[in-house]
C-alpha angles and dihedrals in degrees: 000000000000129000097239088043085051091053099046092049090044093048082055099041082055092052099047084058100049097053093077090056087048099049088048088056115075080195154313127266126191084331095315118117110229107215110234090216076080089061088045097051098046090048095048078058097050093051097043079059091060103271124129120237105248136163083243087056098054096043081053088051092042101057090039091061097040086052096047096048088053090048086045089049088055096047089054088052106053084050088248081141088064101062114111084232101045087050092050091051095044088043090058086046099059090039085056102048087046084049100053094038081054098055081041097053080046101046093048080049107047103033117187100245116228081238094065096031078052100049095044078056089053085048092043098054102046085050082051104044102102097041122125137216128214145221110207149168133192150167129224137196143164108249123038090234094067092043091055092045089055090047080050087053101042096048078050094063102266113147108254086221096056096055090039092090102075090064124129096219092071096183095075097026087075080062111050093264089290111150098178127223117328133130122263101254088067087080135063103275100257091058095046089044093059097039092056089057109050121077120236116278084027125119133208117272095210143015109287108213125216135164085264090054134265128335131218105192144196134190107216100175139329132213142164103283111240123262106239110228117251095247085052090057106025088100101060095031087055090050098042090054090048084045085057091045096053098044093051090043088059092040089057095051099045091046087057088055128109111220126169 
């Protein structure tokens, strides 16, 4: 083998190694590699958000990053990462990206199971089965002696949507106050409270106050409310059970904590 033959094997030799480490840098700053796992995960964010991966995304990511790492660089050098505020800040960042892996880790771990999401369903509709849903309308405004003076009117003969368009809550005065089917626990409690009492075609007797005023209602019509289909409400049983799971994940390891 020649000298000049050896050189040139081992120069490529040399390259062929180092392709691997390349291809794992997005770029170098100031003499530091960038990983480019930074680009990719940046850009698996991006896409879980709704945007396509496109060459036009990743040059995007790519210059994002490098901008941020040389911004980053000059932070570093001008000791902005050694104020006590700074630290504290960078410190809640990190405990909230461990925590979050964590409930993810979890989540991926500990799935909720159709069966159970189905079975909560089963429990959900049998506590639900006599609820009622109601067809309303009401005024509001702002002081009690205007909403007497509207119940006064009203008992006089006065037409409820007429009335109606003084109203505060301007979405349903438009419409005569109507504020269409829905159940009770859908309002501030007051309101519910008084809604559940009253029969349909009945009005209020007095003002019924609530942090948005006071109320002047009227029971149009009441029926059982209708029982959603599984498939309608699998989404949020199934988030409210992992809710459950996770919270009670976080409270068993606090409660096995020692803290003095």
């Amino acid at each position: 083998m020649t000298l000049r033959f050896a050189h040139t094997l081992a120069a490529a030799t040399l390259a062929v190694a180092a392709l691997p480490v390349l291809a794992q840098n997005l770029a170098t700053v100031n003499g530091k590699a960038v990983p480019a796992s930074r680009a990719d995960a940046l850009t698996k964010q991006l896409v879980a958000q709704g945007q396509k991966d496109t060459p036009e995304l990743r040059q995007m990511v790519k210059q994002e990053i490098i901008i941020r790492e040389i911004l980053a660089q000059e932070a570093q050098k001008r000791g902005i990462a050694n104020q006590t505020e700074v630290k504290n800040q960078l410190e809640m960042g990190r405990q909230t990206i461990l925590i979050n892996a964590m409930r993810m880790d979890f989540v991926r771990k500990n799935p909720v199971t159709d069966a159970a999401v189905k079975a909560e369903y089963d429990r959900l509709v049998k506590v639900h089965a006599d609820d009622k849903e109601y067809h309303a309308r009401h005024i509001l405004v702002e002081k009690e002696d205007d909403a007497k003076a509207i119940i006064a009117k009203l008992k006089d003969g006065a037409k409820f949507e007429d009335l109606a368009k003084q109203s505060k809550d301007t979405g349903s005065a438009e419409k005569g106050g109507d504020l269409d089917w829905s159940v009770a626990n859908r309002y501030v409690k007051p309101f519910a409270d008084a809604l559940a009492a009253l029969k349909k075609g009945q009005l209020t007797e007095t003002p019924v106050k609530t942090q948005f005023g006071y109320h002047v209602i009227r029971l149009e019509d009441v029926r059982t409310a209708k029982t959603p289909t599984f498939d309608e409400v699998k989404p949020q049983i199934e988030k409210s059970l992992l809710d459950k799971k996770l919270q009670s994940f976080q409270e068993g390891i606090v409660k096995g904590a020692k803290v003095k």
